[in-house]
C-alpha positions as CSV (number, residue, x, y, z in Angstrom):
1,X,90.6,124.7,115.9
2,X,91.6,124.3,119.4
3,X,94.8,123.6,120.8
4,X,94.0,119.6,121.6
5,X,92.5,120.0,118.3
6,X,95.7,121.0,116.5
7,X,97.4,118.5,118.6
8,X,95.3,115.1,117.8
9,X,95.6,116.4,114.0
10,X,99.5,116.9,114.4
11,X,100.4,113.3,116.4
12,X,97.6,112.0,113.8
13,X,100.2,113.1,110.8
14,X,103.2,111.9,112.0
15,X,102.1,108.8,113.0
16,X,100.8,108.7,109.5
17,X,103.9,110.0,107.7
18,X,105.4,107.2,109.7
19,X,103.2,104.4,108.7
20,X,103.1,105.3,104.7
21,X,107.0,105.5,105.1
22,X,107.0,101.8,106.8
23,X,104.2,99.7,105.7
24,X,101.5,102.0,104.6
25,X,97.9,103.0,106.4
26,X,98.7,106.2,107.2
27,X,94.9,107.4,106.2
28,X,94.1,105.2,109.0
29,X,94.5,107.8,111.6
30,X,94.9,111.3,109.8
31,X,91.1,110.4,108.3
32,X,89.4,109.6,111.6
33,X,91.4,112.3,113.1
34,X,90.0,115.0,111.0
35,X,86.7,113.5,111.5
36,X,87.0,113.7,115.0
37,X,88.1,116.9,115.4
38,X,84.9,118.0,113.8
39,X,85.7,118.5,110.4
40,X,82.3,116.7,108.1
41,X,83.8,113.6,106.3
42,X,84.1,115.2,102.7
43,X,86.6,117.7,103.7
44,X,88.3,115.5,106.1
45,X,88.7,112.9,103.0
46,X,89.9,116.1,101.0
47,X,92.1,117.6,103.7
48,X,93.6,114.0,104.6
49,X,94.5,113.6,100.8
50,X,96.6,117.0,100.6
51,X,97.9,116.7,104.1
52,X,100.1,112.9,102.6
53,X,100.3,113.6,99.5
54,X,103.6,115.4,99.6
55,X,105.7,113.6,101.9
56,X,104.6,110.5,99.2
57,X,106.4,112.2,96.7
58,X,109.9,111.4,98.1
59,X,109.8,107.8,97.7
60,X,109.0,107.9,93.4
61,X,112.8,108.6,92.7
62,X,114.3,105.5,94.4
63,X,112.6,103.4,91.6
64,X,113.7,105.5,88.6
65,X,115.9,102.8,87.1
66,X,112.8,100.1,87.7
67,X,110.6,103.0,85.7
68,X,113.0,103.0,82.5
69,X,112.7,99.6,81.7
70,X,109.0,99.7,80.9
71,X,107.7,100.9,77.5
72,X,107.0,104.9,76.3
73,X,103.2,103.6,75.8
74,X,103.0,102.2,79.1
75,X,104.3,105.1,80.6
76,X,101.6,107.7,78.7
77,X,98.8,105.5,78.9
78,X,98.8,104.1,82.6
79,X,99.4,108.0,83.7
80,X,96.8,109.0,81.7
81,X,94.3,107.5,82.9
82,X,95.2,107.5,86.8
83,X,95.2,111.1,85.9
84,X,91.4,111.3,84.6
85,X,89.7,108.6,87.1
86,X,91.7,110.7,90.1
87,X,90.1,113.1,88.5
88,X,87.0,111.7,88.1
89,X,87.0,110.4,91.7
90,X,87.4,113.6,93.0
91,X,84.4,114.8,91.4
92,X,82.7,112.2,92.5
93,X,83.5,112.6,96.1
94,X,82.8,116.3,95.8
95,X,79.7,115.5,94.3
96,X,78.4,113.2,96.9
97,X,76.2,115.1,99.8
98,X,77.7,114.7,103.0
99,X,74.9,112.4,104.9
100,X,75.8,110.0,102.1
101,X,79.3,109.6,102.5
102,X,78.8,109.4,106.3
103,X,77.2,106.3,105.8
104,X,79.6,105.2,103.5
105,X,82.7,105.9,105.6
106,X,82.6,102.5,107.8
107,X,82.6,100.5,104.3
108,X,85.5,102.2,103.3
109,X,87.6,101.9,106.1
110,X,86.6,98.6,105.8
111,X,87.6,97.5,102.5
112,X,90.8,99.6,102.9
113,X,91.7,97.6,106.3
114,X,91.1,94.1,104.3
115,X,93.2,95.0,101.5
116,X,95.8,96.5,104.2
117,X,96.0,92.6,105.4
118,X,96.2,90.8,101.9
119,X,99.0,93.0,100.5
120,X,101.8,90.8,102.2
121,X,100.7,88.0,100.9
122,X,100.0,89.0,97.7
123,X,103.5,90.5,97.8
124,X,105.3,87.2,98.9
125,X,103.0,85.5,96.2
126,X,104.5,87.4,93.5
127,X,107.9,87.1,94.5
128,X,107.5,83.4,94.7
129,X,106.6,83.4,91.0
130,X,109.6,85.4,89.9
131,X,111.8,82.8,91.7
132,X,110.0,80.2,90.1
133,X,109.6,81.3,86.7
134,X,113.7,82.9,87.2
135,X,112.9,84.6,83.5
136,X,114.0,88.2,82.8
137,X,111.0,90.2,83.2
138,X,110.8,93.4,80.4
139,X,107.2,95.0,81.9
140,X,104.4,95.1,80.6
141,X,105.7,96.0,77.3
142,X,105.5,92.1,76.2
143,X,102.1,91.6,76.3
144,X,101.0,93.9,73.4
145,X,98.3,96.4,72.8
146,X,95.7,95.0,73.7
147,X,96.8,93.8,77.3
148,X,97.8,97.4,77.9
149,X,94.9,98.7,77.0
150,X,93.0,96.2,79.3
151,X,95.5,97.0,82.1
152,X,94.5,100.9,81.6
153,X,91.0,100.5,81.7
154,X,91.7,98.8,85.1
155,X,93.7,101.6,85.9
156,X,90.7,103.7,85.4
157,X,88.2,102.4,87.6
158,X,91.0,102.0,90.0
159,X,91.8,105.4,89.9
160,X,88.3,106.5,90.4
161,X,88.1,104.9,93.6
162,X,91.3,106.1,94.7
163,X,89.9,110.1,93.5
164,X,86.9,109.3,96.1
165,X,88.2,107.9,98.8
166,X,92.5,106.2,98.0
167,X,92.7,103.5,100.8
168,X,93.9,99.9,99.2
169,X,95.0,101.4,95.8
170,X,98.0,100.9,96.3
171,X,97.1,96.6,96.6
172,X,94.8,97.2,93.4
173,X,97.3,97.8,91.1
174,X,99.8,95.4,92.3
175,X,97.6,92.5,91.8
176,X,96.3,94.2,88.2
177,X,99.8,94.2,86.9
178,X,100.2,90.8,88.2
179,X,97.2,89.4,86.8
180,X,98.4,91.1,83.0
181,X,101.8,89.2,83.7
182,X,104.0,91.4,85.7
183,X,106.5,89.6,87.8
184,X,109.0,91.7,89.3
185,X,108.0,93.1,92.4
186,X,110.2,96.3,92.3
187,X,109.0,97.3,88.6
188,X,106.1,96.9,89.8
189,X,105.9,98.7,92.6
190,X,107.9,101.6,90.9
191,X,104.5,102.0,88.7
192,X,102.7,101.8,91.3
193,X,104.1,104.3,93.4
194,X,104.2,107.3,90.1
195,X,100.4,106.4,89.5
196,X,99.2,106.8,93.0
197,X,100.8,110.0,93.2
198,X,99.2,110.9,89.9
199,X,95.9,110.1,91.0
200,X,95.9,111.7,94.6
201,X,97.7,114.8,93.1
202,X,95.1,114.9,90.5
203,X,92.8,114.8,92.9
204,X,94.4,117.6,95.5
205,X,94.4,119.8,92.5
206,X,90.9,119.5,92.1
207,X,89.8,119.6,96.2
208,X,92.2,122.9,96.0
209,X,90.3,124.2,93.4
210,X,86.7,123.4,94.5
211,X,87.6,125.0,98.4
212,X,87.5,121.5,99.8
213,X,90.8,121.5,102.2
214,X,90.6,122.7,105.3
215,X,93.6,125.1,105.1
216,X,94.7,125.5,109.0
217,X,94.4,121.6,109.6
218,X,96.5,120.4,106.2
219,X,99.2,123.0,106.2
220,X,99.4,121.5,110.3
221,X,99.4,117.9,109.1
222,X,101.9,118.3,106.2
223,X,104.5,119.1,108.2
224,X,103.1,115.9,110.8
225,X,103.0,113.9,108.3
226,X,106.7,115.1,106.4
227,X,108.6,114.7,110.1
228,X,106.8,111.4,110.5
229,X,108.0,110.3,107.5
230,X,111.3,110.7,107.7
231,X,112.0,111.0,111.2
232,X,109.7,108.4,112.8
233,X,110.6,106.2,109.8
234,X,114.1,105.8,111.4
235,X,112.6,104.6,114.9
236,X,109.8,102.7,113.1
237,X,112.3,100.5,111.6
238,X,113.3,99.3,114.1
239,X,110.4,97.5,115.2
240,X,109.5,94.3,113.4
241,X,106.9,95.5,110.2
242,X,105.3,92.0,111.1
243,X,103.8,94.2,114.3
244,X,103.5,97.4,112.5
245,X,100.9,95.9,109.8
246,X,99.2,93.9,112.7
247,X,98.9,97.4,114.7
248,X,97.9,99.2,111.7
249,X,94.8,96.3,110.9
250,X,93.7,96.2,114.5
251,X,93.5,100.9,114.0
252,X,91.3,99.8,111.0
253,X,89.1,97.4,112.0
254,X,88.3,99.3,115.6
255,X,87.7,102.5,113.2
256,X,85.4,100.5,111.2
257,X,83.8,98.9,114.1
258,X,83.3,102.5,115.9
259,X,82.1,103.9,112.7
260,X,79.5,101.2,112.1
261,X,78.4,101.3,115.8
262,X,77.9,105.2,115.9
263,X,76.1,105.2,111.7
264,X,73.7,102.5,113.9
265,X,72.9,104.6,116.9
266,X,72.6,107.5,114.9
């Protein structure tokens, strides 16, 4: 790793510690920037993983009081089975020979930059329900068994994807709960927050264990991606998150683009 190396990775994690701590879309430039720095794509997705995943941590305790109001089941069987598809994910990934997930890197940035731009209004949506309905919500505890049930197997598959590659998860879950009849935004996004730090800790776990992380580069981009988030956050702020998401989009779809255009000329 060279020193312009070690400094595209760095400015890569704090601007992405900075972005997660904002709006999200962090993995827009830590990703690439492992990938440019000439790490192959399954390591970089590993390395990228373990280099967020703690500063992510942080943010679970301001929704503690959100995350009591839900049911014991809901709270053993959602983590249980973000925990086995991050799992699974991650032995997917690590399954999957590197020319393949080269070509499947431009879809993924992709799909995680369109589901980047729907979250807002997917967001306002549900809050515009919860103001119409003005009902107490109680979680996902008053739908029964069976919806549970339905809403884990969701979980699952979500999971899986976010084990292999994580970008948009975080938009996946919020519209699951919504579809099973969650309608409070901060209970929801309380869950949301514990399971996708189940899931990508699952997976980090499992890319430690496996020799997957590129040691010099995450260590380097943990503590990018820790000062971003809480340093940068403050100067983020101030800027209008209306231009931060429209920033973080155009990163995404100019990575796909480039990504496309170089699996093309390949």
């Amino acid at each position: 790793m060279t020193f312009l190396d070690a400094l595209v990775l760095f400015l890569a994690a704090v601007m992405g510690g900075t972005l997660n701590a904002v709006a999200g879309g962090g993995s827009f430039f830590c990703f690439p920037a492992l990938i440019f720095t000439g790490i192959p794509p399954i390591q970089a997705n590993a390395t990228n993983t373990v280099a967020l995943w703690p500063a992510s941590i942080a943010s679970a305790s301001a929704y503690r009081h959100e995350l009591k109001k839900q049911s014991l089941v809901a709270l053993l069987l959602l983590p249980g089975s973000s925990l086995i598809g991050g799992i699974l994910g991650a032995q997917l990934l690590l399954g999957t020979s590197q020319a393949t997930f080269t070509q499947l890197v431009p879809y993924l940035l992709l799909l995680a930059t369109l589901l980047f731009a729907v979250s807002p209004p997917l967001t306002r949506l549900l809050r515009k329900r919860r103001e119409e309905t003005q009902t107490e919500s109680t979680g996902i505890q008053k739908h029964g068994i069976a919806a549970l049930v339905l809403v884990a197997f969701a979980q699952l598959l979500i999971s899986i994807y976010g084990g292999f590659f994580g970008g948009g998860i975080g938009i996946m879950m919020l519209a699951t709960l919504s579809l099973m009849g969650m309608d409070n935004i901060h209970e929801m996004n309380g869950i949301k927050t514990v399971l996708t730090i189940i899931i990508n800790g699952a997976a980090v776990v499992l890319f430690i264990l496996r020799g997957a992380v590129v040691w010099p580069q995450a260590l380097l981009m943990i503590l990018g991606s820790i000062i971003g988030g809480y340093a940068g956050a403050y100067y983020a702020r101030k800027i209008d998150p209306k231009y931060v998401r429209i920033f973080v989009i155009c990163i995404g779809l100019g990575l796909s683009a480039y990504f496309f255009i170089r699996q093309l000329s390949a």
